[in-house]
Structure formats: structure tokens, C-alpha cells
N, C-alpha and C positions, 0 to 999 in steps of 0.2 A: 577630540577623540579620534584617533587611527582607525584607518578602515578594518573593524575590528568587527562589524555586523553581519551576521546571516540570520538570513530570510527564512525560517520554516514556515513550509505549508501544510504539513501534516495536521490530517482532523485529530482531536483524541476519538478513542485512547492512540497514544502514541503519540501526541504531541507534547508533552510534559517530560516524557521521559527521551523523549531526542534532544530539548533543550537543554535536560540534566547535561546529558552527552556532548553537546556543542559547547557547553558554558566549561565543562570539565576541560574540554582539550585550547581551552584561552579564548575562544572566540565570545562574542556577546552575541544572545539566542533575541532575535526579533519574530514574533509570533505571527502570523499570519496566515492561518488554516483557510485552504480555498475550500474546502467541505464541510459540513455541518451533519454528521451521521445521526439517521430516525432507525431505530430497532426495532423490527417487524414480526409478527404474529406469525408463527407458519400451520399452513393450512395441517391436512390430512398427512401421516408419516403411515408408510410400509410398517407391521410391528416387528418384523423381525430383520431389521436391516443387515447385510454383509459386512459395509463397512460406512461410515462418515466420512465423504472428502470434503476439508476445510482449503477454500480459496484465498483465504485472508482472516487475519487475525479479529476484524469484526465478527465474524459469523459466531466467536467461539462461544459468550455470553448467550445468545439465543439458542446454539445448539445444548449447551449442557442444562439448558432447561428443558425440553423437548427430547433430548435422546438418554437414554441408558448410558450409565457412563463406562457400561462394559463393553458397550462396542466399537470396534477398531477402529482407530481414526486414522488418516491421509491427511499431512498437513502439509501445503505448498513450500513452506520454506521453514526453519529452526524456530524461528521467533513463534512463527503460529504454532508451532507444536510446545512450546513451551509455556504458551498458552492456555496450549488444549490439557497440556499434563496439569499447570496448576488449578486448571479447574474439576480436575478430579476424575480425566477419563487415565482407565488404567493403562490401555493399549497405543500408544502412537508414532506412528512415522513420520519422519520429515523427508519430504523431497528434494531440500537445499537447492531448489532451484525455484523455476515457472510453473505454468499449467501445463506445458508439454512433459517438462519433469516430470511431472504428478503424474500424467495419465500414464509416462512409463512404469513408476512402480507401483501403483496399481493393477496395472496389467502383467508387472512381473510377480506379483505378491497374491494376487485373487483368481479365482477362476471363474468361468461365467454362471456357470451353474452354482453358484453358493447361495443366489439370493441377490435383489435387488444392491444396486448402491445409492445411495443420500448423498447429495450434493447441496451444500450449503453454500453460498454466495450472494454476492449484493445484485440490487436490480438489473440487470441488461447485461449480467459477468454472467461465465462460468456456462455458456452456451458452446464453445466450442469444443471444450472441454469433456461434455456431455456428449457432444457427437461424436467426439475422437473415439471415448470408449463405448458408446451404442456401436460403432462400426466394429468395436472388437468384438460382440458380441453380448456385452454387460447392457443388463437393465439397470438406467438412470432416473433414478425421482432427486430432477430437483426444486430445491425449492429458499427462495427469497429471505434472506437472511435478517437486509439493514438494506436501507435505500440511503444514497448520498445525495446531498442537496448542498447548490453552489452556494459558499457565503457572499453576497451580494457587498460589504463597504470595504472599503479599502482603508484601514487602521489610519489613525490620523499620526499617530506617534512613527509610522512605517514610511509617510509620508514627510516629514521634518527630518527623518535620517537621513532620506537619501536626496532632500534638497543640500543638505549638509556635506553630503560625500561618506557616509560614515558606512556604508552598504558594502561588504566583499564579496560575496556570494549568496546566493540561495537554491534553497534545497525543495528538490521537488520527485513526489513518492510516487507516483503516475501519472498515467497521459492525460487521464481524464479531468484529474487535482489540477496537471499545468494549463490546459485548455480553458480552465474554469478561471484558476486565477488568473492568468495571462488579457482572458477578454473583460476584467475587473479590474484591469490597471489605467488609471485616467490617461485620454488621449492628447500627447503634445508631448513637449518634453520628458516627463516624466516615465510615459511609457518607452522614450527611446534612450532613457538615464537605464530603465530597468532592462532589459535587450540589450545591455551593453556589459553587464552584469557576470559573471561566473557563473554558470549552472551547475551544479554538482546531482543525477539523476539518477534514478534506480536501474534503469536498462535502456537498450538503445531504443526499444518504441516510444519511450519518454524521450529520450533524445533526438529521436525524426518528430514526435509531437512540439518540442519547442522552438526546431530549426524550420519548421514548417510554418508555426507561429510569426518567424520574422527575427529567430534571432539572432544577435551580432556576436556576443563575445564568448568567451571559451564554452565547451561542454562538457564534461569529465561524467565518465559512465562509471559504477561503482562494478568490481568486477563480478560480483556475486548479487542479485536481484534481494538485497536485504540492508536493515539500516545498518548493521555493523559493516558493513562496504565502503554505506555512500560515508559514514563518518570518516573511516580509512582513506577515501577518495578526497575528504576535504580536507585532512590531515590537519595537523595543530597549529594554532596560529607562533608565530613568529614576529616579533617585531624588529 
């Protein structure tokens, strides 16, 4: 077999449907989710919220339980708002970027006095965020969407490919996914087989997180913080 393998770490949702994607463009999809997503209970919501900012495409499943699906959603990037539309909220925007994005159009789009804004996001996310717009002046409730939790084995079949050579790349969706997976890669060889590897990343904080990590071989930052990027970034295989 030709180096024909990458390495996904995406937790679902979205790890089924990036491997659809990789396997489409000729490569062979090796799974390997460094997160394992718990969907969370949210406490007490404002009743009359302004608007919902989603941080990520997890949040959206808990929020369309919890909120009115008439009220205006903020979604970080296209994917999460496409998200947010198929699950029934009427109103949404995408930021087609980051959290900085987000708090720009929100701040271009809301005013402060409208009413509270709801802030969805996963554990220990979505605090800066929250500040950037309390400093504008917006009141933020936010609140705990889905907690991430690291997958602790390291796939035995993930293991056999890349004693093989059979690995071209792998794909990693943030900093915190590669931190996770990266300290779950056996010590010796193998971890320095993998660090020798293509990275293909969703942004450059992913990309200072895996050079920080120790590692050795290319980095390819996808130009848009979104999977149709990092796919574009890893482009089709070729034999």
C-alpha cells in the first residue's frame, strides 16, 4: 500500500463526515479521534435572549434543545451555522472565521441594550470571547454546552500502518485535540515516526500547538479556520 493514509483526529460529529471527504479526494481515512464529546445539561437561561453565539458545531444539538428556535443565532464559522439552520433555528449568521470574527459581527449586528447575549460553548472555551464583548458593553450568559474528554488508546490498526510506512499525513482540528492526541502517541520510535509526519491544521494556534509539541515535518495551515480548508490544504492524493 502507498503512502496513501491520513490520520483523522476529529471527535464526531464530524469525524465520519471528514473521512467521507478524505476518502473522496483518494486518500484512505485512518480514524483516530483524540476527544471523546459528553453533552451537557445547561443550567438557568435569560428568557428573552438577544441572540445565541455558537462557538462550535457541538454546542448546536444542546442549544436547539434549550433555546427558542426563533432566536438569532452567531455561528463561528459556515459549517456551524449550517448546522444551526438544519436544526431549525430560523435566523443565522456565520462569521466565516474565529472567536475574534464572531465578536466582530456581533458587535456589528447587536446593540447593547437589546438584551442579554447566550453564549454556548464547550468547557474552558468561549471565555474570551465573553470578555471581548462584556468590554463592549453586552451582557454575556454563558453557559457549558458539551465537555471534551481525551481518548486515552492509541488504535492498534493506527499503529500497524505507520510501522508500515503507510501514513501521509494527519489532520488535526485544534490545539487542544492535538495536545491531547500528541501526549497519547507511545514513546520511542513511533512517536518520532509520527512528528515526522505532514500536519495539515485548522489555524496557526493549532499550528504553534504542534511545533511546540516537538514537531519535525511539514505544517500546512488551512487558509480559512474550517474543514473545507484543511481538505483544500491537503488537496487530493496523487499517485
Amino acid at each position: 500500500m502507498p503512502l496513501r493514509g491520513v490520520i483523522i483526529t476529529r471527535p464526531e460529529p464530524g469525524l465520519s463526515e471528514t473521512a467521507s471527504a478524505v476518502a473522496q479526494s483518494g486518500w484512505v481515512p485512518v480514524l483516530a479521534p483524540a476527544l471523546r464529546i459528553e453533552h451537557c445539561v445547561v443550567g438557568h437561561l435569560p428568557r428573552h435572549p438577544a441572540a445565541l453565539l455558537l462557538t462550535s458545531g457541538q454546542a448546536v444539538g444542546v442549544a436547539a434543545e434549550a433555546v427558542s428556535l426563533s432566536v438569532p443565532v452567531f455561528a463561528v464559522g459556515n459549517r456551524t451555522a449550517q448546522k444551526a439552520q438544519a436544526a431549525g433555528f430560523t435566523t443565522v449568521w456565520s462569521a466565516r472565521g474565529d472567536a475574534q470574527a464572531l465578536a466582530l459581527l456581533v458587535a456589528g449586528r447587536c446593540k447593547s441594550g437589546q438584551g442579554p447575549l447566550l453564549l454556548f460553548s464547550g468547557a474552558g472555551q468561549g471565555m474570551d470571547l465573553a470578555n471581548t464583548l462584556r468590554a463592549h458593553g453586552f451582557k454575556v450568559v454563558r453557559r457549558v454546552a458539551y465537555r471534551a474528554e481525551a481518548v486515552a488508546d492509541f488504535p492498534a490498526t493506527l499503529r500497524q500502518a505507520l510501522h508500515a510506512r503507510q501514513i501521509a499525513a494527519i489532520l488535526f482540528f485544534s490545539a487542544q485535540s492535538a495536545q491531547n492526541w500528541l501526549a497519547g502517541v507511545p514513546r520511542g520510535t513511533l512517536r518520532a515516526q509520527v512528528r515526522s509526519l505532514r500536519a495539515v491544521v485548522i489555524s496557526d494556534a493549532v499550528a504553534q500547538a504542534v511545533r511546540e509539541a516537538g514537531w519535525l515535518g511539514p505544517v500546512d495551515v488551512a487558509t480559512t479556520p474550517d474543514a473545507p480548508a484543511m481538505l483544500e490544504a491537503l488537496g487530493a492524493f496523487t499517485s
